[in-house]
C-alpha positions in Angstrom: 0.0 0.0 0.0 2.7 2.6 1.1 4.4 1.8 -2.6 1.4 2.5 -4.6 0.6 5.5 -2.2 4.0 6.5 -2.9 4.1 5.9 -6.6 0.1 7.8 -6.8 1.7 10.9 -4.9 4.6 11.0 -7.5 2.3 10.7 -10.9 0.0 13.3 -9.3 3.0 16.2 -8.5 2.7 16.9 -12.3 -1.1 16.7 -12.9 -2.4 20.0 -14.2 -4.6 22.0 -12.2 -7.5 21.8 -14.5 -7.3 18.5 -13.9 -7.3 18.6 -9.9 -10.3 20.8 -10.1 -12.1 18.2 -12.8 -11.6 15.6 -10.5 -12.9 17.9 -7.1 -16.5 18.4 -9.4 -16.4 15.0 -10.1 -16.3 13.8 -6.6 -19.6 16.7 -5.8 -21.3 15.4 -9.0 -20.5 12.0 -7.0 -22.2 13.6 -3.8 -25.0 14.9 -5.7 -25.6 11.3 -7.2 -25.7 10.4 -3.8 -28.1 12.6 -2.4 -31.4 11.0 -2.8 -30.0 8.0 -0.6 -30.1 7.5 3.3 -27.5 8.9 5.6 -26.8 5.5 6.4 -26.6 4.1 2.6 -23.1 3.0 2.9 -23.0 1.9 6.8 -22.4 -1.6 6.7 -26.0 -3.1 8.5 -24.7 -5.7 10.6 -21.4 -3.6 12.6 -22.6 -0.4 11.6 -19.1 0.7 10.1 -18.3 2.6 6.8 -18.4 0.2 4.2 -15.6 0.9 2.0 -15.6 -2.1 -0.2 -19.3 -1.0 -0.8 -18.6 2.8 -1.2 -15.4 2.2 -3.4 -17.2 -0.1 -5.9 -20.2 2.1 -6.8 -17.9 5.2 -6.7 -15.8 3.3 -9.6 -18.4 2.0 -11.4 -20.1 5.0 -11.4 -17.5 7.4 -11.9 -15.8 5.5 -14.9 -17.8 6.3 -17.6 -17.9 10.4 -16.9 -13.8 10.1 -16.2 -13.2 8.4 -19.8 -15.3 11.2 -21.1 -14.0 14.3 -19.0 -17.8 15.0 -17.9 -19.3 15.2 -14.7 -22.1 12.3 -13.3 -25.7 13.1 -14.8 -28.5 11.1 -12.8 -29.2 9.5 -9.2 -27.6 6.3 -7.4 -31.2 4.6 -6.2 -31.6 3.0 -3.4 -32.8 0.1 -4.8 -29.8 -0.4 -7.0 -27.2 0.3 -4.1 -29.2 -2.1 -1.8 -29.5 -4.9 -4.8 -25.3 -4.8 -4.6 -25.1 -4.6 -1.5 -26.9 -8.2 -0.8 -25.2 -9.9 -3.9 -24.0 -13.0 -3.2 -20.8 -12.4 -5.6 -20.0 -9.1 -4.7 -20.5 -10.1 0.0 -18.3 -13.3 -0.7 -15.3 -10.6 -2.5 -16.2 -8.0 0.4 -16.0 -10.5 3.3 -12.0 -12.1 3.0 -9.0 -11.1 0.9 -10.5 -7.7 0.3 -7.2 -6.5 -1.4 -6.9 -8.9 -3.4 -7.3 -7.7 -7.3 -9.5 -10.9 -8.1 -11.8 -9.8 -5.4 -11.4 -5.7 -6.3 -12.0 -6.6 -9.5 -14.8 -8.9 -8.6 -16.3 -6.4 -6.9 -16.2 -3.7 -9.5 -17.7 -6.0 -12.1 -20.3 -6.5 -10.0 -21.1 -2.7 -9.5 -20.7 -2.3 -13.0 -23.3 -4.4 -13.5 -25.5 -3.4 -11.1 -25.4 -0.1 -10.5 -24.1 1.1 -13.4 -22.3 3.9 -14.8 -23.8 7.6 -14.9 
């Protein structure tokens, strides 16, 4: 983790600033996705913790198609959606061991992907 922190910082010293503040109304399109969905959408049920492999997942999946096209999110994240993911049986197996591993990131991406889908 340090290494790939380490490696991110060092790509991102020579990143434009049009392209820090692209990626700041990204994340607030992200929020504004969000908005229609409980306080508690991403608070794991069971230990009531953050649930990052939950929160990371949509935000990739959801994010992706805007970043490739240099556009902010159009559209809501829906409940329904975010709750359908959250029970999958795929996507709980890759959330529960080996989190870090890129079989079950990847796992768990694909399954947002397909899920809740880009906006």
């Amino acid at each position: 983790m340090v290494k790939f922190l380490n490696q991110f910082s060092k790509k991102c010293k020579n990143q434009a600033e049009d392209q820090n503040i692209y990626l700041g109304d990204l994340f607030v399109s992200f929020l504004e996705a969000c908005s229609d969905l409980s306080d508690d959408a991403f608070i794991n049920k069971k230990n009531k913790r953050f649930n990052i492999a939950l929160y990371e997942a949509v935000f990739a999946a959801v994010c992706e198609t805007a970043f490739a096209e240099i556009r902010l999110l159009v559209g809501k994240i829906t409940a329904e959606r975010l709750r359908e993911l959250e029970s999958d049986e795929e996507f709980v197996k890759a959330a529960l061991e080996g989190t870090t591993r890129t079989t079950n990131v990847q796992l768990r991406l694909n399954r947002a992907r397909a899920i809740v889908a880009a906006l």
